[in-house]
N, C-alpha and C positions, 0 to 999 in steps of 0.2 A: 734719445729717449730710451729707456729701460724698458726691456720687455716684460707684457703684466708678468703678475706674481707668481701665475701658473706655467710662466713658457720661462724656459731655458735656453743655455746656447744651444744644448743637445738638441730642446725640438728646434731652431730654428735652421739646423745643420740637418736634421732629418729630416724639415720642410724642403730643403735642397733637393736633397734624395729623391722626395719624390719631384720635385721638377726635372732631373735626370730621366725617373722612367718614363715621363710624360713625353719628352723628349725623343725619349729611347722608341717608343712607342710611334711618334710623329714619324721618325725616319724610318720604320720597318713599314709602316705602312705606306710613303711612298719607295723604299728601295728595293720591296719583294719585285716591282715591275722592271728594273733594271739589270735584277740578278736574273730573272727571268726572261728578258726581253729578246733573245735569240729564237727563244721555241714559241714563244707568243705570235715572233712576228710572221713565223713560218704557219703557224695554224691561221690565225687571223687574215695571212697576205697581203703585207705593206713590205715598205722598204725601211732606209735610214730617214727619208725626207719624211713619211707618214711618226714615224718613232719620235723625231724631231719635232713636229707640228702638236702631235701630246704632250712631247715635256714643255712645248711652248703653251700652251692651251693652260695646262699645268699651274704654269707661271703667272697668267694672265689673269685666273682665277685668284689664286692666291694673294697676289698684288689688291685684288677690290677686296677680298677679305682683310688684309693687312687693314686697306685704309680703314673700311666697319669693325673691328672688333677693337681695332687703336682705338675709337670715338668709344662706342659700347664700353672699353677696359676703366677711364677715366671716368666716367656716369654710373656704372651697376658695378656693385664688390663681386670681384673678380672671382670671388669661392663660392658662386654661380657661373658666372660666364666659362671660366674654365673646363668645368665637367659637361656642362650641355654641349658646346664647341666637342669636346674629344666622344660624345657620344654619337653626334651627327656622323667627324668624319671618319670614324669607327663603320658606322655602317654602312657609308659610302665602299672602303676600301673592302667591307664584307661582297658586296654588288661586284667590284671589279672584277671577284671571282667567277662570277655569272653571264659575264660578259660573253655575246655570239656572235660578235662581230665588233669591226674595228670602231663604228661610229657609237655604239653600244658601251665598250670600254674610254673610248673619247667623254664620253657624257659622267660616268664615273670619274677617271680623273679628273675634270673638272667640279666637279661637287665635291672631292676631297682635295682639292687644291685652295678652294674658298674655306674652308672648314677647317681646313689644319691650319690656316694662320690665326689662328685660337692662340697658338701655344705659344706664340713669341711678346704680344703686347704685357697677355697675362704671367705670366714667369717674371720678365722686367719689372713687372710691376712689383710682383712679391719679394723679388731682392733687393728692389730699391726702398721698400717698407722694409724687411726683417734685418738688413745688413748694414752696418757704419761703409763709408766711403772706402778705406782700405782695405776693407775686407769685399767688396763687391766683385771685384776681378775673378779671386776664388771662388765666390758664386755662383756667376758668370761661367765662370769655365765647370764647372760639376753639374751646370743643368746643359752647357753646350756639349758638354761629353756624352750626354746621353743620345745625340747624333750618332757619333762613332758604335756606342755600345750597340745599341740598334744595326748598324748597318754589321757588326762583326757578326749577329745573331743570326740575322737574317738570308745568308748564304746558305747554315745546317737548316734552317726552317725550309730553303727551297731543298736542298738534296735533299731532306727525310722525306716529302713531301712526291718529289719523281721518283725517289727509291721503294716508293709503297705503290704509289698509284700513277707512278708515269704520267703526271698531268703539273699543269702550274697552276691548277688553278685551287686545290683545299688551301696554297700556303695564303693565299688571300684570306679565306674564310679563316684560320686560325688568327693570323694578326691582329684582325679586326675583332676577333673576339677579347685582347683584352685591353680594349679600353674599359669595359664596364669592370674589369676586377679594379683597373686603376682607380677609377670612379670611384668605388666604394671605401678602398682606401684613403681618398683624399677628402674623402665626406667626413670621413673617423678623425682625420688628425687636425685639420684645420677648421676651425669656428668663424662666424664670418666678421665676429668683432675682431679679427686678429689682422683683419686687411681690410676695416673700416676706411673707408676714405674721409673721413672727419678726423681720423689720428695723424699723430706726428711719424715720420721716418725717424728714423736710428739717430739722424746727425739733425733732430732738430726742428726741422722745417712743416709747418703746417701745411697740409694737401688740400686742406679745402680755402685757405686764404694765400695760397699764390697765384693769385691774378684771375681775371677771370679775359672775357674772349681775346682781349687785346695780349693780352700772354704769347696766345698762339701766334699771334702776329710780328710777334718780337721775337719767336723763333725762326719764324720766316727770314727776319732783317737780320739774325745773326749767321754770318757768314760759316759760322763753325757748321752749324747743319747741311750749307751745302756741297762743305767738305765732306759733310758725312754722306752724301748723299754718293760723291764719287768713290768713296773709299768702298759702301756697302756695295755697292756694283762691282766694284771688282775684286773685291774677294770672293764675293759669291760667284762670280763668272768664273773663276778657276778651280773652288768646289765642286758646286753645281755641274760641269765640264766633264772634271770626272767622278763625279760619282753617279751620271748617266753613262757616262761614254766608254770609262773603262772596262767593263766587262766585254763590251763590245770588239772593242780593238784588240785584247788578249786573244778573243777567239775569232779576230775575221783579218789581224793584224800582225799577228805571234804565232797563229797554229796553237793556242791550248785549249787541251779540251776545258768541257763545262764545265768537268767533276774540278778538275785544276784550278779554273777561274776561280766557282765559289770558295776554294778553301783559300785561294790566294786574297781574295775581297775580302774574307775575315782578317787575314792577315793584315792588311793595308788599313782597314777600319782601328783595326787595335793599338796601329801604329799613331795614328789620327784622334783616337781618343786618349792616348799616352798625352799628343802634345798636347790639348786642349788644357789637359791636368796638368801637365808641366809649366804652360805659359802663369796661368794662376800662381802655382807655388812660386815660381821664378818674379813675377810684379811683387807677390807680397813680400819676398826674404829680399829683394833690391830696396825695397821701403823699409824694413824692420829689422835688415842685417845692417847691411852697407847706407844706411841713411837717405837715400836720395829721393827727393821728392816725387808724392805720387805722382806727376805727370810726367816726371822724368824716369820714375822705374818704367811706365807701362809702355812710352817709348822706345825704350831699348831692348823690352821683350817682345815687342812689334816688330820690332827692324832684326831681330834676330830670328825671327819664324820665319818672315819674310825672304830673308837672304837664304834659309834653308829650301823652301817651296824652288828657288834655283836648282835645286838638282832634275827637276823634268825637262831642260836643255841639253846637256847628254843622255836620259832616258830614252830620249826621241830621236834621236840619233844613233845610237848604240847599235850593235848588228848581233850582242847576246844576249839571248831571252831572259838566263837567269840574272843578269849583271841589271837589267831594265829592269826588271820586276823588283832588284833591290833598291833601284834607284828611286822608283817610284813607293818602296816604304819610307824612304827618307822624304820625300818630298811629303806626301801625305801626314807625318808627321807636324810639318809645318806648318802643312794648308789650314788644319783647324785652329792651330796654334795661335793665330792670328783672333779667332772674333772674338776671347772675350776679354781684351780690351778694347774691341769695338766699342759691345755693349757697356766698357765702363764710361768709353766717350759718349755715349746716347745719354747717359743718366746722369751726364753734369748739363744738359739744355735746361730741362725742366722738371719739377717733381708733378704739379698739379697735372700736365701735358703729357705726361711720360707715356702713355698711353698713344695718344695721336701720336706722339713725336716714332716711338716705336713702326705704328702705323704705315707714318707716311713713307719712311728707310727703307718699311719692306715695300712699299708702291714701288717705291724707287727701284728698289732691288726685280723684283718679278716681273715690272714690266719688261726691265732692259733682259731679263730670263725668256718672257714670252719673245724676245724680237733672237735673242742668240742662238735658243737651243735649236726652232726651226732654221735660221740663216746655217748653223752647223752640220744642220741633218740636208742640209742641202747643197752644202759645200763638198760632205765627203762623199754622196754618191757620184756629184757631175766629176771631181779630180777620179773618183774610184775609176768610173768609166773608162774616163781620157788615158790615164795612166796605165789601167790592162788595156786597151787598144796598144801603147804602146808596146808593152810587154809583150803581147801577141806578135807583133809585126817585128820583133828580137829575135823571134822564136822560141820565145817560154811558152810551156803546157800553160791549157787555161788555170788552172789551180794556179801554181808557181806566181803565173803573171796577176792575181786576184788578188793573193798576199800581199803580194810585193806594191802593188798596186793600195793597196788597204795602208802597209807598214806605212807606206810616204806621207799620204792624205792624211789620214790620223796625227802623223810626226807634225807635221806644219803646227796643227791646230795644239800637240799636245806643248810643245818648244814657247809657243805665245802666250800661253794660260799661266805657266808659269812666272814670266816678269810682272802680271799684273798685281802681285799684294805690293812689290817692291816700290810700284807708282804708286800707291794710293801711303805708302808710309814718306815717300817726300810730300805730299800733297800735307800732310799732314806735320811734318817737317817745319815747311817753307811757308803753308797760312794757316796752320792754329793756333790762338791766340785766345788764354784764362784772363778771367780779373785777375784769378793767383793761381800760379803753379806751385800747386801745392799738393 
């Protein structure tokens, strides 16, 4: 379908843009806790296990959000749901600054863990209206990069923030302040007839005559969704992984300091949002250069992000800091590289469903987040322990034996995370099956 007379490709490319910063936005307000989470946990008084139990908490919330606001994205046009969503967990992540204690901060990130999965039903939704099919991946990847952008930002947000006031807690209060500038931009650009749920998509298809309850059910019976359902779990488990955990390990696993970490986290984000934008460019010039069809490009730029995310196998192993920390740009690279052509596989199930279908991937996804991030936070303190016992009883200084003890633990976990995109692209491989591979 042609878009009306008043929009262009221009706005429908600058409707991207701002799903980028919305994006961009989603991840700075939860990654200021991560960049931050060394001095939090020291003022607050938890461990790895308590740190773990919030990103799990995190997760849990977000999962019931996913499944409500997937049902809510398919029922009410989205150009409401969108800005109400980003204003709630805007001022949830305003509160986390406020936080006086551990159960205090617990209760915060859970109300922006329900709250932020706003962002992912609604965005799907608007690329699957504004974009033809081969142009989706592109999409796809320019509002998943606003992850990366966000998490590069949000490093100098914390340094400016302790280099004024020595605290973690304004960089909260600043985040959270703009969701409402976004708001109002996206009240400006977007009308609500332009994501009408009575309109056709780009390639066609009526939204309000494909199918009604029994639809949903027939995604259920199609096997492809619960491929997707392994595939969204593990990529997300080796994101999600590290983009809690690695601050963590650099400074309790590497010896770097804070100031180090954040500027390195920017560095690593940038690298992550490179691939996101890469993977994109890469699907569309395999379809539009070299001819191969869209199921077959987005294949192959799957299986090539995927095989890069490999490089945290020597990372985790390595014994020099600066050679890991390159390793780990390369990998990061990869990791994001991978999800949008997730999302282009979410948006061949269903157009009328897109919404739920979205939904239910991330259930899928944050629950198996609520059960890992605490089983994580709890793995590396009890190895942290066992391991400085040993260390101790070597005769390493406790410091020496803490590191070394921290390097190993971490290593396990960081060496695993990485094979998991490489499974979910045989899974994908070996049972997905189009009407047409096209």
């Amino acid at each position: 379908m042609p878009l009306p007379a008043t929009r262009n490709a221009t706005w429908k490319w600058g409707v991207c843009g701002l799903l980028l910063l919305a994006t961009m936005i989603n991840y700075m307000d939860r990654q200021v806790l991560a960049q931050s989470a060394k001095r939090i946990m020291e003022e607050l008084k938890f461990q790895e296990d308590g740190y773990g139990d919030v990103e799990g908490a995190f997760g849990l919330a977000f999962a019931f959000g996913s499944l409500t606001f997937g049902i809510i994205a398919d029922r009410v046009n989205v150009r409401w749901v969108y800005p109400a969503g980003m204003l709630v967990w805007s001022a949830a992540g305003v509160l986390s600054g406020f936080a006086r204690n551990y159960e205090e901060l617990m209760y915060c990130r859970i109300a922006l863990g329900f709250f932020e999965a706003t962002n992912w039903p609604c965005a799907l939704r608007v690329t699957q209206r504004l974009l033809s099919k081969d142009e989706r991946t592109l999409g796809n990847s320019i509002l998943q990069s606003g992850a990366a952008v966000g998490a590069i930002i949000t490093p100098f947000v914390v340094l400016g923030a302790i280099s004024i006031w020595n605290s973690w807690r304004p960089q909260f209060w600043f985040v959270g302040a703009l969701g409402p500038v976004w708001i109002t931009l996206w009240l400006l650009v977007v009308r609500s007839e332009d994501l009408s749920l009575s309109t056709l998509t780009t390639d066609g298809e009526s939204q309000a005559d494909s199918g009604g309850a029994s639809s949903i059910v027939d995604v259920w019976r199609d096997r492809r969704f619960w491929i997707l359902v392994f595939v969204v779990v593990g990529i997300n488990a080796t994101w999600h992984f590290f983009r809690a955990w690695l601050p963590l390990y650099l400074q309790k696993g590497r010896g770097v300091s804070e100031e180090t970490t954040n500027f390195f986290m920017s560095g690593y984000f940038l690298f992550t949002d490179v691939g996101a934008i890469t993977a994109g460019v890469l699907t569309l010039r395999l379809h539009t250069r070299l001819g191969l069809p869209v199921h077959r490009s987005r294949m192959s730029a799957f299986l090539i992000f995927a095989l890069i995310v490999l490089a945290s196998i020597p990372a985790a192993y390595t014994e020099n800091t600066e050679l890991v920390m390159g390793l780990f740009l390369v990998m990061g690279f990869g990791a994001l590289g991978v999800f949008p052509n997730y999302y282009s596989f979410t948006q061949e199930l269903s157009t009328r469903h897109q919404g739920k279908v979205t939904g239910m991937l991330g259930f899928s996804c944050w629950a198996s987040i609520f059960v890992i991030q605490p089983t994580v936070g709890a793995y590396l303190k009890k190895a942290r322990e066992a391991l400085t016992a040993v260390g101790l009883d070597s005769g390493l200084d406790s410091r020496t034996a803490e590191l070394l003890a921290n390097q190993q633990a971490y290593g396990r976990v960081i060496a695993f995370a990485g094979v998991l995109p490489l499974l979910t692209f045989l899974a994908l491989l070996l049972f997905w099956r189009t009407p047409r591979q096209d």
